[in-house]
N, C-alpha and C positions, 0 to 999 in steps of 0.2 A: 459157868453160865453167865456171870457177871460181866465177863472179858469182853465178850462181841458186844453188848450196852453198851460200855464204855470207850467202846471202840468206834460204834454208833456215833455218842454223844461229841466222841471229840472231833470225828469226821465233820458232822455234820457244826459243829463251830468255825471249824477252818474252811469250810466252802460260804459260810459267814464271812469270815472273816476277807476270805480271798474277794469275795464280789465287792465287799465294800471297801475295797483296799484298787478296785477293778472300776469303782465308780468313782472312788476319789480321785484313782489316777485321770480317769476323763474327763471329769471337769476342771482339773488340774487344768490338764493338756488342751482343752476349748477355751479354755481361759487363757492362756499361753499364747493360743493363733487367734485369738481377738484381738488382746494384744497388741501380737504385733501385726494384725493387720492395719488397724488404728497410728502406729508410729510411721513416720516417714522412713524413708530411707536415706544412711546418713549424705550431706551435701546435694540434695532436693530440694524443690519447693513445691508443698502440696496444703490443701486446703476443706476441709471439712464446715460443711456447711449444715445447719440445724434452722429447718423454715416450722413457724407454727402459725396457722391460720386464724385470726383472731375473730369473735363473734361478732366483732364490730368489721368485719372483712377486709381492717390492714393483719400486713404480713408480717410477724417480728420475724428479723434474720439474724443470725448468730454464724459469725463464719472466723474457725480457729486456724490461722493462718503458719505453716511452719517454713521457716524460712534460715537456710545456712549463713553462720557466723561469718560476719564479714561482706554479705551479701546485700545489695538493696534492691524491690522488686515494688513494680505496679502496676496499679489494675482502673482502669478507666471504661465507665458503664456507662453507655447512652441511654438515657432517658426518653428518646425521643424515634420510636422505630415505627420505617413505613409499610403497613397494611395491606397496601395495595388499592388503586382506581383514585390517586392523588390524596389517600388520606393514610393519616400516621397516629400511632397509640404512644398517649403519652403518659409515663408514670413519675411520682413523687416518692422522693427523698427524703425520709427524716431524723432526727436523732441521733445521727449517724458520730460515731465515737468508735475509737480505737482504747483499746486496754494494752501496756506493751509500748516496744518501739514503734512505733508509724502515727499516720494521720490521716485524716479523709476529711475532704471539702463534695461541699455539694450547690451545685450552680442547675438553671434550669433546664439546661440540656444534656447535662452528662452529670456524671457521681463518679469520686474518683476517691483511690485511696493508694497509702508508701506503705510500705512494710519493711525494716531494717529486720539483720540477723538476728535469729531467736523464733520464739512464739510468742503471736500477740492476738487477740480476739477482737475482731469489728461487729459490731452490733448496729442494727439501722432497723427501720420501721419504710415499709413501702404499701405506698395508694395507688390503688389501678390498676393489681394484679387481677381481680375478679373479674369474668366477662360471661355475660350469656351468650350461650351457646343452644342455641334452639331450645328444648326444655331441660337444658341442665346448664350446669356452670362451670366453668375451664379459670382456674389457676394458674397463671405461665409468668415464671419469671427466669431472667439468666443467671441462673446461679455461679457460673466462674461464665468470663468474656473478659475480653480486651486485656490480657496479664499481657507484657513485656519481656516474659519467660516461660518457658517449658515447665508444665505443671507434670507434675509425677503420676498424681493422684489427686481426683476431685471426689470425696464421699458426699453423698445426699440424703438425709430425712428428713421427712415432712409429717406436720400432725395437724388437724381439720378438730372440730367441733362434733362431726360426721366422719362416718369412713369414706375412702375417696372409694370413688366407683371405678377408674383406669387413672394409668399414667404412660404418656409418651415422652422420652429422653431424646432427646437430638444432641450430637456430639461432633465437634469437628468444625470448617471453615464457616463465615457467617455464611446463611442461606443454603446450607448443604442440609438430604434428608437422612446421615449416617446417623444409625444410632450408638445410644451409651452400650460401654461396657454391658451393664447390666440395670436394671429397673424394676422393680415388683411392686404389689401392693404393700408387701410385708403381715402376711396373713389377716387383710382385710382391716388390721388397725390405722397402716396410715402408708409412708412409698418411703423404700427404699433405693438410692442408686446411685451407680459409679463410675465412673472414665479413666480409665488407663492411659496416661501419656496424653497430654492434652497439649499442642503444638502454641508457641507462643502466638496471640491474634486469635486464638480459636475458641468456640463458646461451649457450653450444656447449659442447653435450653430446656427446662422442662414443663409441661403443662401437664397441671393432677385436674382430673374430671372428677365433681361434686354433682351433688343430687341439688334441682332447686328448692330454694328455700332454706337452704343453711345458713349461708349469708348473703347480705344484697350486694348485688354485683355495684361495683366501683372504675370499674374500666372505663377510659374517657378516652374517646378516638374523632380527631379536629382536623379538616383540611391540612395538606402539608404550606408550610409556608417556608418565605424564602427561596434561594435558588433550588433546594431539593423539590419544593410543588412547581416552580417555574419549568424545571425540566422533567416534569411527570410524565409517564404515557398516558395521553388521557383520550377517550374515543374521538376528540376531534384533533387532536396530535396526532393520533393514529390515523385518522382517515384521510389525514393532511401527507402523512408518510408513503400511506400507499398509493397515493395520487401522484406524489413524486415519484417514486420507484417506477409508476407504471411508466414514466414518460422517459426517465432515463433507462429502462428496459426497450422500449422503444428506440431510444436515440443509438441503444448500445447493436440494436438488429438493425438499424439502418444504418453504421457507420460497417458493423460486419456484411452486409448484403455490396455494399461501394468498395470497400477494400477487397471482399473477396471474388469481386468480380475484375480487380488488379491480381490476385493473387492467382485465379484461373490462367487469367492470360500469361502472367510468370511461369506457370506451372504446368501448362499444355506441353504436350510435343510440339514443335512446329516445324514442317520443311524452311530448307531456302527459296526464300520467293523471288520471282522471273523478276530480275532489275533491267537487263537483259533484251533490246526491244530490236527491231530491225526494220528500216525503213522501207520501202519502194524500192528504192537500188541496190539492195540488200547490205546493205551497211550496217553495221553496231552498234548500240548506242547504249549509256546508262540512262535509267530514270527511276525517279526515286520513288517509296511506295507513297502514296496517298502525297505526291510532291514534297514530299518534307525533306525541308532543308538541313544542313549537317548541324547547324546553329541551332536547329531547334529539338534534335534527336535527344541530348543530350535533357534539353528543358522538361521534352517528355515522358524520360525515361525516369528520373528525380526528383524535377519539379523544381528546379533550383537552377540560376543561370551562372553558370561555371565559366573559370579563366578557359576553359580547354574548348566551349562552346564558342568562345572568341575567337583563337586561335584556327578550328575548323576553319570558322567562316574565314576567315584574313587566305586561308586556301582555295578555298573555294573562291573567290575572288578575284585571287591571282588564277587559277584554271578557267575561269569564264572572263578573261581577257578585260578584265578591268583592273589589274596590279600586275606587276612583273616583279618578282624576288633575284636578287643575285646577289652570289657571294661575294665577297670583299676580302682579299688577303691582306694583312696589315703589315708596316713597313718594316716589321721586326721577321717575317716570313711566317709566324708560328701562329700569330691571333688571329682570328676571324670577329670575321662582322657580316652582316646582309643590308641590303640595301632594299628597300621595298620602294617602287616606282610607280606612279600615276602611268596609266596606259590606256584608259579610257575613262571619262566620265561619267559619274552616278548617272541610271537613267530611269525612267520608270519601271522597268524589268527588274531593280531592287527591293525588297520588303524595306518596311520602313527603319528595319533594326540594323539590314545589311548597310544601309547608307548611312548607320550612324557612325558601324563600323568603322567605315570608307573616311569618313570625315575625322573622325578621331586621328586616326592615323595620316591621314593629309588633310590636313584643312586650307582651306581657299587661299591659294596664294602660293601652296607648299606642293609640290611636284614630285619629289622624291625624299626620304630619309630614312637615314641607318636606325638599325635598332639600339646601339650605342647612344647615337640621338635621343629616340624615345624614351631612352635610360631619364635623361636628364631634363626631361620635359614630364609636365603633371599631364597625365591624359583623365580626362573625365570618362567614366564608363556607365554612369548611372543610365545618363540619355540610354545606352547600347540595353543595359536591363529592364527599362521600364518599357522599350519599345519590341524586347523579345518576347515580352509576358502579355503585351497587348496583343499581340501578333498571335500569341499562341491561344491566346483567346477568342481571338477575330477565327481564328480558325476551327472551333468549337472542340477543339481539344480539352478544355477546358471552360467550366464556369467562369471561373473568374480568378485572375492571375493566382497562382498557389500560393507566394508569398504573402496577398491579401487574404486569401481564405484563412491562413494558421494565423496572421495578427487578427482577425476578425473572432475567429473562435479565442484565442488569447484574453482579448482585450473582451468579450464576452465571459467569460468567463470572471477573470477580476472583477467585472463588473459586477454579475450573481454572487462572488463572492463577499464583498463587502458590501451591496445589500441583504445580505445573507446574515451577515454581520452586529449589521444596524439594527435588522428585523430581531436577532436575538435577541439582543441587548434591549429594547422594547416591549416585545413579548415578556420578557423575564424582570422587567421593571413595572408591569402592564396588569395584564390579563392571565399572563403564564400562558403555555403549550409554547415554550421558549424552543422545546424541540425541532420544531420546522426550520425556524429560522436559523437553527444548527444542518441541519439536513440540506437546507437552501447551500451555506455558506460550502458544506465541502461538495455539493453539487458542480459549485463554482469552481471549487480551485480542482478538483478532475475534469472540468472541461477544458481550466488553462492549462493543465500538463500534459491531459490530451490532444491538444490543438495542434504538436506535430504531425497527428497521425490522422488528422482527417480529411477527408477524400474531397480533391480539386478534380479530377478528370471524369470528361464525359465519357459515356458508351466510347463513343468513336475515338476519344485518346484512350481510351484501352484497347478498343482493337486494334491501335495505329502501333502500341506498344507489344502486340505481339508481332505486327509485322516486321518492327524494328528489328526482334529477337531473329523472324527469319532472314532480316538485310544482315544481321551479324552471320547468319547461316550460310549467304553468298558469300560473306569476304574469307568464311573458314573453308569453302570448298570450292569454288572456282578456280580453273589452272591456265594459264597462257595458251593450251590447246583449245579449251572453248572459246575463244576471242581470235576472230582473224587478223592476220599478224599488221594488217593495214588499220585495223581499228584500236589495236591493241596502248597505245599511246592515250588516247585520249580516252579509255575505258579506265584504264589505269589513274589517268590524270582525275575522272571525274567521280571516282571510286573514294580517292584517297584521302576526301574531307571529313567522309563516313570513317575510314577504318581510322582517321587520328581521333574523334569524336569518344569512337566504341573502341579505344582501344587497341585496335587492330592490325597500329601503325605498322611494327615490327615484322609481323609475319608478310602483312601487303607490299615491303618494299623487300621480303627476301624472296619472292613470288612473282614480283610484276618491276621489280626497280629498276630505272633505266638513268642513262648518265646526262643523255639530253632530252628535254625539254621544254614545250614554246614557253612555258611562267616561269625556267629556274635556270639561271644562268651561271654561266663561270663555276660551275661543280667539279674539281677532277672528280669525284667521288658520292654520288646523290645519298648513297644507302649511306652516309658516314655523315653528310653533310649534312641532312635534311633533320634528322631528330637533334643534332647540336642546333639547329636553325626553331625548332619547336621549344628546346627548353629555353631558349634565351628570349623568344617571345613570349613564353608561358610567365619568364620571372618577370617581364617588363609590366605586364599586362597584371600581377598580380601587385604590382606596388600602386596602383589606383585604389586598391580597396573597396570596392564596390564589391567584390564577387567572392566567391570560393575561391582558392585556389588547387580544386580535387578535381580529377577526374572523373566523367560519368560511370557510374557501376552498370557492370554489365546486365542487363535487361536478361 
């Protein structure tokens, strides 16, 4: 009977025995992963941080810093952070002492400390952590910011006089709202919290919430000064900003409203339009659309007066019997050269550019000369451009010469830019809202990089430029059967200032080429001869420098 008691007794020792063999291993083992939650991991650098809120409302910090042998690591803390509506919170530094390898200085705008390999413990005192916060009181300081290396691990406690009533952790770049790893109150005695892998530059910001009355808040928040207040958003920066905005939002729908009524006109389908006229006697004639001459097709089409707009006209000139061109074989059988001849005098029937043309190429006195000549003689061409861009002006194709409108916005613009400039540097030495005078200055420099692109032609030079697009339609579809064979000469002849203008040389003399000529003499061969006779006036004409040397794009 004895045996089951005893059997009882000893059972019931070894389930003793085993529980408390069952709780020692558990605390063993919690004590174990405290531990080593507490240790870095080896060749990291991580940082534990112990904040106590003092009754006098500075903050003592204790921050146990571990850092791999052979490594040096630092941490730079501004003291000086802005709030927002031009004004910044500033906090004080004190005490501040390293135990260990490293050191910490503290100056009025930042707090900064080294940390050589090993562990070493910083300890510092901060004023102007407490701030009222409607009826309670907000805690916030950066507990790790500004390290120059990857934090492993940032641990957080914090202990008040009081238990805190919340805590919010923010983790990650300045000014992001990512939270920490993790944050508690820590069963309502004080705030636990922690960051995982904290990126070199990046902060844990934390603000513990108190009941008022714990302690007196100490937070001091002062106008920003310096260049940071001088370029504050402040509501009349602001309302300075969006007064600008409105007007360059403006300028930006009126330059798209002028361009895209050039962009229509590129863009349209358009027939070939009737060049094509016939008189009373029923003869053939060209005429051009809206009169426009080969000289100026090109101006229209660009907006730029081109070596190739020269060249037209010197054709056109020679077909309305005032130049005669002729070949010139040279005494070796093989070189060529032209001869361009006086054959009638400039007369009013000239625009004022054609006759500059004319003069250029003969001047009073001079009757005829080769182009080899011209080689070795300076021609001025400026006269020829200032007087094509008046012309094309005079003709309301244009407001006012293109080249004048883009140096006008240009020089406009530099201009806004380094008042833009001057105003910052003023404002920012001044009154502050330095901002405008930043917003002025690049106002300026995209209106001088814009100035290429802003619109010189009227209404009527865009619609002249779609018509241009259909004169390009004539010379791509017209055939020697629409022209009767008696007219077909001087169709040809009176055509072909437009197709060298637009390009279209090639195709108009494999279409219409003929061998004689009243403007081009001594040719065995026009289709051969005539485009060697364009490029060696083309190169002539481009050693003046006044012009492009490009051809018009096709419209």
């Amino acid at each position: 009977m004895r045996t089951p008691l005893l059997s009882a007794a000893v059972l019931k020792n070894w389930g003793v025995a085993i529980f408390a063999t069952a709780a020692l291993t558990a605390v063993m083992t919690s004590g174990t992963a405290v531990g080593a939650l507490a240790q870095p991991l080896p060749g990291t650098v991580s940082t534990e941080v112990r904040m106590k809120l003092e009754r006098d409302a500075r903050l003592s910090v204790t921050e146990t810093v571990h850092v791999p042998d052979g490594k040096t690591v630092k941490r730079t803390v501004p003291l000086r952070l802005a709030v927002g509506n031009g004004l910044e919170r500033q906090y004080q530094v004190t005490d501040a002492k390293v135990e260990g390898k490293g050191s910490a200085t503290v100056d009025d705008d930042k707090f900064s400390a080294t940390f050589e390999g090993g562990q070493a413990t910083l300890t510092y005192t901060v004023v102007g952590a407490v701030a009222p916060v409607g009826d309670a009181l907000e805690v916030r300081w950066q507990v790790a910011g500004g390290w120059d290396t990857e934090l492993d691990k940032v641990a957080v406690t914090f202990s008040a006089p009081d238990s805190p009533t919340s805590v919010n952790c923010l983790a990650g770049p300045v000014g992001s709202s990512q939270p920490c790893t993790s944050a508690d109150l820590a069963d309502g005695k004080g705030v636990r919290a922690q960051e995982i892998k904290l990126g070199a530059g990046e902060r844990v910001d934390v603000a513990i919430g108190l009941s008022a009355g714990v302690v007196p808040p100490n937070a001091v928040v002062v106008e920003q000064s310096g260049l940071a207040a001088a370029f504050a958003l402040t509501p009349v920066s602001g309302a300075a900003l969006g007064g600008l905005l409105v007007l360059l939002l403006g300028g930006v729908a009126l330059l798209w409203y002028l361009r895209g009524r050039d962009a229509a006109a590129l863009a349209s389908e358009v027939r070939a339009v009737s060049v094509l006229v016939r008189d009373q006697a029923g003869r053939v004639a060209f005429a051009s659309p809206d009169g426009v001459l080969p000289g100026q097709v090109g101006t229209v089409v660009d907006e730029h007066v081109d070596v190739v707009d020269v060249t037209a006209t010197v054709i056109d000139l020679a077909v309305r019997n005032y130049l005669w061109i002729a070949e010139v074989r040279q005494e070796d059988g093989f070189s060529h050269d032209w001869q361009i001849v006086r054959r009638n005098p400039a007369d009013d029937s000239l625009s004022g550019y054609e006759r500059a043309v004319y003069e250029a190429l003969l001047p009073q006195g001079v009757d005829a000369v080769t182009v080899s000549e011209l080689r070795g003689r300076r021609i001025d061409l400026a006269q020829v451009r200032d007087r094509l861009y008046a012309d094309v002006v005079e003709k309301r194709w244009f407001v006012r010469r293109p080249d004048a409108e883009r140096s006008l916005f240009w020089w406009a613009g530099i201009v806004i830019a380094v008042l833009g400039l001057a105003t910052t540097v003023v404002l920012a030495l001044t009154i502050g809202n330095a901002l405008f005078g930043l917003a002025v200055a690049v106002a300026g420099v995209a209106l001088a990089f814009g100035a290429r692109s802003m619109p010189a032609r009227t209404k009527r030079g865009s619609e002249l430029l779609e018509h241009v697009r259909g004169l390009r339609g004539y010379l791509h579809g017209v055939t020697p059967d629409d022209v009767p064979e008696a007219d077909r000469e001087l169709v040809f002849s009176r055509s072909l200032p437009y197709a060298v203008v637009l390009g279209e040389t090639e195709r108009w003399l494999a279409t219409f080429g003929r061998q004689d000529l009243y403007w081009y003499g001594n040719a065995s061969d026009f289709r051969r001869s005539f485009p060697a006779f364009l490029g060696a006036l083309d190169g002539v004409l481009a050693q003046a420098g006044h012009l492009r040397s490009l051809r018009a794009p096709n419209p």
